[in-house]
N, CA, C and O atoms as a DFTB+ gen file, in Angstrom:
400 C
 N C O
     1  1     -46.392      83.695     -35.672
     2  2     -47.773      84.019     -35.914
     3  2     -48.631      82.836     -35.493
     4  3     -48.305      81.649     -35.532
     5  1     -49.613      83.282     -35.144
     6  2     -50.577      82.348     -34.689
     7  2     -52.033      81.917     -35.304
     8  3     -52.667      82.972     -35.356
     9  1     -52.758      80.976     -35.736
    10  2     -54.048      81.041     -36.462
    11  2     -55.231      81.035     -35.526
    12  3     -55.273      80.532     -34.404
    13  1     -56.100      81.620     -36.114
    14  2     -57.275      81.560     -35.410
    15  2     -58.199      80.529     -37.055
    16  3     -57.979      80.850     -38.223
    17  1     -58.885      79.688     -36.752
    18  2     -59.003      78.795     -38.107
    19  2     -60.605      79.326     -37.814
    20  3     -61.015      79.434     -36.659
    21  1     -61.363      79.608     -38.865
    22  2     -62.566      79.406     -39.184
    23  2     -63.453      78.431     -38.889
    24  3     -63.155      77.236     -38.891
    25  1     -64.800      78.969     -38.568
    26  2     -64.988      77.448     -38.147
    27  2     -65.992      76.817     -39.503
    28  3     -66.723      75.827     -39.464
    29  1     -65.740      77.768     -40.698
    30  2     -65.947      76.616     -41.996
    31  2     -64.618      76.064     -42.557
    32  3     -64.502      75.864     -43.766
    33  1     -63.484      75.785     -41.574
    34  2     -62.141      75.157     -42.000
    35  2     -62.798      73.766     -40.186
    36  3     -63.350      73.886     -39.093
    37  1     -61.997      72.326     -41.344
    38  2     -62.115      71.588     -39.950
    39  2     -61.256      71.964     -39.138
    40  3     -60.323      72.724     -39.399
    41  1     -61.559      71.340     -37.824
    42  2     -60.858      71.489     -36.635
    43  2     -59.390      70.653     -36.891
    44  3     -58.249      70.842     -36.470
    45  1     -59.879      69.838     -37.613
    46  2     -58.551      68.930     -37.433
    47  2     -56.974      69.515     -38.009
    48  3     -55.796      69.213     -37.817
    49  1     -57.741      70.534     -38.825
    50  2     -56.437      71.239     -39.637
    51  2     -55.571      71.641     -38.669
    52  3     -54.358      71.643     -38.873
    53  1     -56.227      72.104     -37.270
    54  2     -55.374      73.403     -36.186
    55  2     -54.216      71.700     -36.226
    56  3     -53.033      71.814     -36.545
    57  1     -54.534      70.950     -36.032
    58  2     -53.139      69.845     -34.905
    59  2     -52.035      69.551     -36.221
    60  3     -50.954      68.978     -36.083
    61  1     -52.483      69.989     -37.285
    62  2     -52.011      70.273     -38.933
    63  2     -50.911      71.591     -38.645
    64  3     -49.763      71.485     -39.077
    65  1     -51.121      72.210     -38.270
    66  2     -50.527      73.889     -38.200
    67  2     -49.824      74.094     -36.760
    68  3     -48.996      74.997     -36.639
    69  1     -50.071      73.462     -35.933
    70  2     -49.099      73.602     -34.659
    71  2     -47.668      73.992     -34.742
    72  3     -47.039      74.809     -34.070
    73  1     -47.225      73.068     -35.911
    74  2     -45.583      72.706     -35.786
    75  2     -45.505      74.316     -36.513
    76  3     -44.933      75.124     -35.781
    77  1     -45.737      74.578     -37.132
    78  2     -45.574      75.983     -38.215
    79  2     -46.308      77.097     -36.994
    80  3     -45.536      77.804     -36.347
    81  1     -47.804      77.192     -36.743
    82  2     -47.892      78.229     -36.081
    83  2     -48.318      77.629     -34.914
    84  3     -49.398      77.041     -34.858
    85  1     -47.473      77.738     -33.862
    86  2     -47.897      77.402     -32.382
    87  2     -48.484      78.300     -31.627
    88  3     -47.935      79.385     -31.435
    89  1     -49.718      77.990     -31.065
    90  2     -50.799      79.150     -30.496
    91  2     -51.798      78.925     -31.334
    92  3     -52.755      79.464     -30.778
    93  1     -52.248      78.365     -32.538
    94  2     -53.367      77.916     -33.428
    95  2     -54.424      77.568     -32.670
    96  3     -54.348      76.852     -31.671
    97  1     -55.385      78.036     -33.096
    98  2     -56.744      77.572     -32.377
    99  2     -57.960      77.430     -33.239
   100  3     -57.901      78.237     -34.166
   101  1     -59.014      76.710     -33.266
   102  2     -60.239      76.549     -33.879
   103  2     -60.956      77.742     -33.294
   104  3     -60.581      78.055     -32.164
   105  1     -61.742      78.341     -33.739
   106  2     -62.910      79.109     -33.155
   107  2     -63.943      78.597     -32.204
   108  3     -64.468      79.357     -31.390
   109  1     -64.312      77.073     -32.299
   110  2     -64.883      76.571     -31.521
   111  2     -64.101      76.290     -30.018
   112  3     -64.695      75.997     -28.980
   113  1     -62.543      76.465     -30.173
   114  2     -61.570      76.613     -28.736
   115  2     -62.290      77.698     -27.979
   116  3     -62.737      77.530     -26.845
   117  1     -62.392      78.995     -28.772
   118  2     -62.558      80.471     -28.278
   119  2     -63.738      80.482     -28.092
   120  3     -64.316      81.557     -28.253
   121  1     -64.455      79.383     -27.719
   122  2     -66.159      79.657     -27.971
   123  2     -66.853      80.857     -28.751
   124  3     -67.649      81.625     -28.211
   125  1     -66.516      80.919     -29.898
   126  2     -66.773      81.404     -30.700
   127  2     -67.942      81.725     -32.434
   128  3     -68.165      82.600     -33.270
   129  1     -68.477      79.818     -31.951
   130  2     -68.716      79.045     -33.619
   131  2     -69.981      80.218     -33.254
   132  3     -70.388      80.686     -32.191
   133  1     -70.420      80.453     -34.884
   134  2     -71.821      81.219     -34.874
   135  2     -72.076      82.391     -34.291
   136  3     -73.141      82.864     -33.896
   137  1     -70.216      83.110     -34.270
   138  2     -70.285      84.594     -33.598
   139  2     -70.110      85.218     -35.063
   140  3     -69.489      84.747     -36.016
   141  1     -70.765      86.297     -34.980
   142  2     -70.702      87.862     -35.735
   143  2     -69.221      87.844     -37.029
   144  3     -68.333      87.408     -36.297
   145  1     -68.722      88.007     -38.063
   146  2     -67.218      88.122     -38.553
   147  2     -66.847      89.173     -37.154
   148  3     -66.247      88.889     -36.117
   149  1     -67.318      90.161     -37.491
   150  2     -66.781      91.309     -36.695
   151  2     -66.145      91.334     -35.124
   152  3     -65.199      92.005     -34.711
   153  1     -67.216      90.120     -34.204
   154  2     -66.697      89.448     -32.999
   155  2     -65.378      88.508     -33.285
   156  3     -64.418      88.439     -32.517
   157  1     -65.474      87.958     -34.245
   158  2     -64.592      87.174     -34.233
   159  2     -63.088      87.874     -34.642
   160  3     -62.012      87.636     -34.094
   161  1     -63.274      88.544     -35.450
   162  2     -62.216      89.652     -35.905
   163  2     -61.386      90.844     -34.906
   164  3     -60.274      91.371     -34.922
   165  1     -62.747      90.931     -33.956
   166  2     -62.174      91.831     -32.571
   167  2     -61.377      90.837     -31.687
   168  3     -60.308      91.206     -31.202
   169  1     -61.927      89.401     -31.425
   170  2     -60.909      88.506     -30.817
   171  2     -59.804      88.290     -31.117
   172  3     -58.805      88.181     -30.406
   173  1     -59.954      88.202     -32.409
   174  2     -58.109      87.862     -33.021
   175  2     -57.496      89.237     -32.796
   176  3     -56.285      89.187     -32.583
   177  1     -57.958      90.277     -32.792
   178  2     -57.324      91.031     -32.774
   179  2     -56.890      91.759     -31.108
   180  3     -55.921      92.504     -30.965
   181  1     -57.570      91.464     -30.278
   182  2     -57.376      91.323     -29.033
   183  2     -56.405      90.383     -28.582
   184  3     -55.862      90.740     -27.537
   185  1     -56.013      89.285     -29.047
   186  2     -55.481      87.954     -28.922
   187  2     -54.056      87.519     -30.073
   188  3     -53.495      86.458     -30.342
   189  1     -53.883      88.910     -30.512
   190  2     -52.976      88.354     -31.360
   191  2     -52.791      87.212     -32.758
   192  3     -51.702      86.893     -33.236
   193  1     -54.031      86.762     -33.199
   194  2     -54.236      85.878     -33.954
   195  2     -54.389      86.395     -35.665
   196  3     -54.803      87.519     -35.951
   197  1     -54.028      85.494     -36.583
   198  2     -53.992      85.910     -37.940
   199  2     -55.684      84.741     -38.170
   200  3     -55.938      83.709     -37.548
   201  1     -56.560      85.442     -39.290
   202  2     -57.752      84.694     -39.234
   203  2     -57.218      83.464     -40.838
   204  3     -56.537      83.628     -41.850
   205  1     -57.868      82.510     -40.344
   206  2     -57.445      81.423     -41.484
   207  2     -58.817      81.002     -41.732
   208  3     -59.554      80.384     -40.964
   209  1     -59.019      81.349     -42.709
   210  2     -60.419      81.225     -43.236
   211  2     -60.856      81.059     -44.612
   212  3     -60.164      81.763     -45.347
   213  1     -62.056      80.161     -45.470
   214  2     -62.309      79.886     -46.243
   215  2     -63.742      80.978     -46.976
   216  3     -64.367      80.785     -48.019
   217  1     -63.870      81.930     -46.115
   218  2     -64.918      82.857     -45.882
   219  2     -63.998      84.043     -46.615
   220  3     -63.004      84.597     -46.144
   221  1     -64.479      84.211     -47.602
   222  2     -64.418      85.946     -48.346
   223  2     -65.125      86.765     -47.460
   224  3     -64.822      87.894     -47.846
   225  1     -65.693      86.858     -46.747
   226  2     -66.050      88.179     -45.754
   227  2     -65.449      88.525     -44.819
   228  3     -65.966      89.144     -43.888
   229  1     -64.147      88.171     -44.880
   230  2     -63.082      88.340     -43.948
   231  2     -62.459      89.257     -44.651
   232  3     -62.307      90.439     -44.343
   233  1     -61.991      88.549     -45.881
   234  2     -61.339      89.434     -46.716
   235  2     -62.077      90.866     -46.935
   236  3     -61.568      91.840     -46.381
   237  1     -63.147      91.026     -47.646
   238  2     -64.159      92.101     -47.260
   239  2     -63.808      92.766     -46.277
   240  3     -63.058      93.726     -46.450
   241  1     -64.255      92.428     -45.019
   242  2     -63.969      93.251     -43.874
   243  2     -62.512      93.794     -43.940
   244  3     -62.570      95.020     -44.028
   245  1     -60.904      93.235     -43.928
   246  2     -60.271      93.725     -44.061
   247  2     -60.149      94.896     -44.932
   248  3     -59.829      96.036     -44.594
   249  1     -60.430      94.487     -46.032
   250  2     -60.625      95.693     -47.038
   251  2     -61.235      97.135     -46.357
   252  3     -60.660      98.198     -46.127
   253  1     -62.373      96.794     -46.178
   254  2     -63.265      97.832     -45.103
   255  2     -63.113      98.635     -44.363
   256  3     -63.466      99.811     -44.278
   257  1     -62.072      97.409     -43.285
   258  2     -61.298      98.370     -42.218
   259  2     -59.841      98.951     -42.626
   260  3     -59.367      99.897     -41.997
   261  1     -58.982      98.198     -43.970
   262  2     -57.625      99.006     -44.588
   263  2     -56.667      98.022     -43.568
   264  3     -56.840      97.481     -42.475
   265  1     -55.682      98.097     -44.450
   266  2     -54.398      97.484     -44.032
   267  2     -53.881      97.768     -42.885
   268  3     -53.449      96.818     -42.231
   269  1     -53.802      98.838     -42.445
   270  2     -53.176      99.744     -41.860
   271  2     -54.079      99.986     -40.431
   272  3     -53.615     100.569     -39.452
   273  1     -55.216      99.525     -40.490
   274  2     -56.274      99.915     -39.501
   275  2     -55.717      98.814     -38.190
   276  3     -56.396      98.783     -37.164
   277  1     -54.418      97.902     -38.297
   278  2     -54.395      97.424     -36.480
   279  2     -55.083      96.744     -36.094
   280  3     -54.906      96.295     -34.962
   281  1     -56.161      96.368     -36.852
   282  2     -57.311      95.630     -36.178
   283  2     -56.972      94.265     -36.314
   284  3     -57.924      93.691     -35.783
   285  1     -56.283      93.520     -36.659
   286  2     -55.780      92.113     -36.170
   287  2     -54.499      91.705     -37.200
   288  3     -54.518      92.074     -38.374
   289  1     -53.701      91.133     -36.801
   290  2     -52.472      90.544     -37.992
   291  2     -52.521      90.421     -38.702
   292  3     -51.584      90.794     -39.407
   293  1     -53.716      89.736     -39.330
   294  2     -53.945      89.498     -41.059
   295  2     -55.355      87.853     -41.419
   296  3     -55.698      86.831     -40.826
   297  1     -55.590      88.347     -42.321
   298  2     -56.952      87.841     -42.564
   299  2     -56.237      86.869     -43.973
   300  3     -56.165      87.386     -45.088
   301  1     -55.702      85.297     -43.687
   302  2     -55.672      84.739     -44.855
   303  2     -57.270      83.832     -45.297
   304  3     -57.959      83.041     -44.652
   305  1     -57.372      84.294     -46.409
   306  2     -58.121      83.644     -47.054
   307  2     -57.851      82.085     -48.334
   308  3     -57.463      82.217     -49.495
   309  1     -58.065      81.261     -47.911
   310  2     -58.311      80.251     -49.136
   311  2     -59.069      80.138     -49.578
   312  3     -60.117      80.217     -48.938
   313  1     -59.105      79.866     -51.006
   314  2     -59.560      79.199     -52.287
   315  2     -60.172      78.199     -52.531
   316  3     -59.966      77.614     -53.594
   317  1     -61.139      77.707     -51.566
   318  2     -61.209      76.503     -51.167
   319  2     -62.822      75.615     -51.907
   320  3     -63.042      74.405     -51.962
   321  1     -63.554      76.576     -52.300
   322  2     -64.544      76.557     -52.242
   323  2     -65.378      74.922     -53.629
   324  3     -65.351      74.837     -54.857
   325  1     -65.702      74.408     -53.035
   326  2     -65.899      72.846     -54.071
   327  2     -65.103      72.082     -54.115
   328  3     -65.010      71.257     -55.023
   329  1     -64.241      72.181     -53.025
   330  2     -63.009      71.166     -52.619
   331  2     -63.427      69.809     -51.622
   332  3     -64.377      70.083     -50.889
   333  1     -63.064      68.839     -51.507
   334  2     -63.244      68.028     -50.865
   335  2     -61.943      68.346     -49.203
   336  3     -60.882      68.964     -49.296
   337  1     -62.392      67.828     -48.136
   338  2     -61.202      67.842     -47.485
   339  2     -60.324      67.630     -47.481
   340  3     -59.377      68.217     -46.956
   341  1     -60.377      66.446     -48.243
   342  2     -58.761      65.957     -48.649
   343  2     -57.682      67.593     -49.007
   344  3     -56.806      68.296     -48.503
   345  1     -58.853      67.420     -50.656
   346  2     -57.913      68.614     -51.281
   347  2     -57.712      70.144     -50.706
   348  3     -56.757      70.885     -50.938
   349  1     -58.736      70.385     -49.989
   350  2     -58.436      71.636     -49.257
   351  2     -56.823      71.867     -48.560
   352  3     -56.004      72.781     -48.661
   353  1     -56.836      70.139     -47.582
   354  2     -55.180      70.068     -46.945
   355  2     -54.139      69.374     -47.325
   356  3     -53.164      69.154     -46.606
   357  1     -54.291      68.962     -48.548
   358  2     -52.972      68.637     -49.309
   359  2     -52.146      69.475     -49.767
   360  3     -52.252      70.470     -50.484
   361  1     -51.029      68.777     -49.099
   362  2     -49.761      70.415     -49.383
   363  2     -49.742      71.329     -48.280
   364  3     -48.930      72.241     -48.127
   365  1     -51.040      70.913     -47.241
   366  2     -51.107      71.748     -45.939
   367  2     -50.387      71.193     -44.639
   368  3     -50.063      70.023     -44.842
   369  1     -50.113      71.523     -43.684
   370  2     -49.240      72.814     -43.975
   371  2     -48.058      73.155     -44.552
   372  3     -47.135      72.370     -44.337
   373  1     -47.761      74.380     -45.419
   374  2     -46.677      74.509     -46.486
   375  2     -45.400      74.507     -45.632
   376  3     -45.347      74.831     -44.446
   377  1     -44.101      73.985     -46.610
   378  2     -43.284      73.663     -45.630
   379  2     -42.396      75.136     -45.194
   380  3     -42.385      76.216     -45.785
   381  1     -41.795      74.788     -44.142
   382  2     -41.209      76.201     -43.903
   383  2     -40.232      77.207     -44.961
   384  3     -40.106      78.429     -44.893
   385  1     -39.655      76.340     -45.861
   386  2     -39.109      77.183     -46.740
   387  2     -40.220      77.731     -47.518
   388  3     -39.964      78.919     -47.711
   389  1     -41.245      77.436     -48.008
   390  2     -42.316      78.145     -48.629
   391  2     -42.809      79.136     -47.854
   392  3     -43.632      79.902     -48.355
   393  1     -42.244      79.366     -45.981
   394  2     -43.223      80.481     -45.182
   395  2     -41.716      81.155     -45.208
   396  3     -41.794      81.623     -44.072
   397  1     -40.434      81.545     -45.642
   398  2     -39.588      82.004     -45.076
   399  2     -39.470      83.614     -46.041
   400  3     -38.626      84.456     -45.736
């Protein structure tokens, strides 16, 4: 699987997530920053990408469109919200026995 990262997640996280998901990209890669959820959601889903995002309107939208609707791999959301950077990526990225 591959991430497509939010672009309210830093950039620096993607060189964080390589080793785990290779193909990771910032939104600002895809020239993307300050596009639509919905544009951005049609890209990943054109592109094969899971959305990694700190944005509940992702989640929303999934909901919206249903599990089942195909429209891109999957929409993770974090918890992130009044976190410092540090704490957002500590423990990030989880190790592979935690993804198995």
């Amino acid at each position: 699987m591959k991430l497509l990262v939010d672009e309210n997640l830093s950039r620096k996280l993607v060189s964080n997530l390589l080793d785990l998901f290779p193909g990771s990209i910032h939104l600002s890669q895809a020239d993307l920053l300050q596009s639509p959820d919905f544009v951005v959601w049609e890209y990943a889903k054109a592109n094969g990408f899971a959305i990694l995002s700190a944005d509940a309107d992702f989640f929303e939208l999934a909901s919206t469109l249903g599990a089942t609707s195909g429209y891109v791999d999957g929409a993770i959301l974090l918890g992130t919200r009044n976190m410092s950077f540090e704490e957002k990526c500590s423990g990030f990225p989880p190790s592979k026995s935690k993804l198995s």
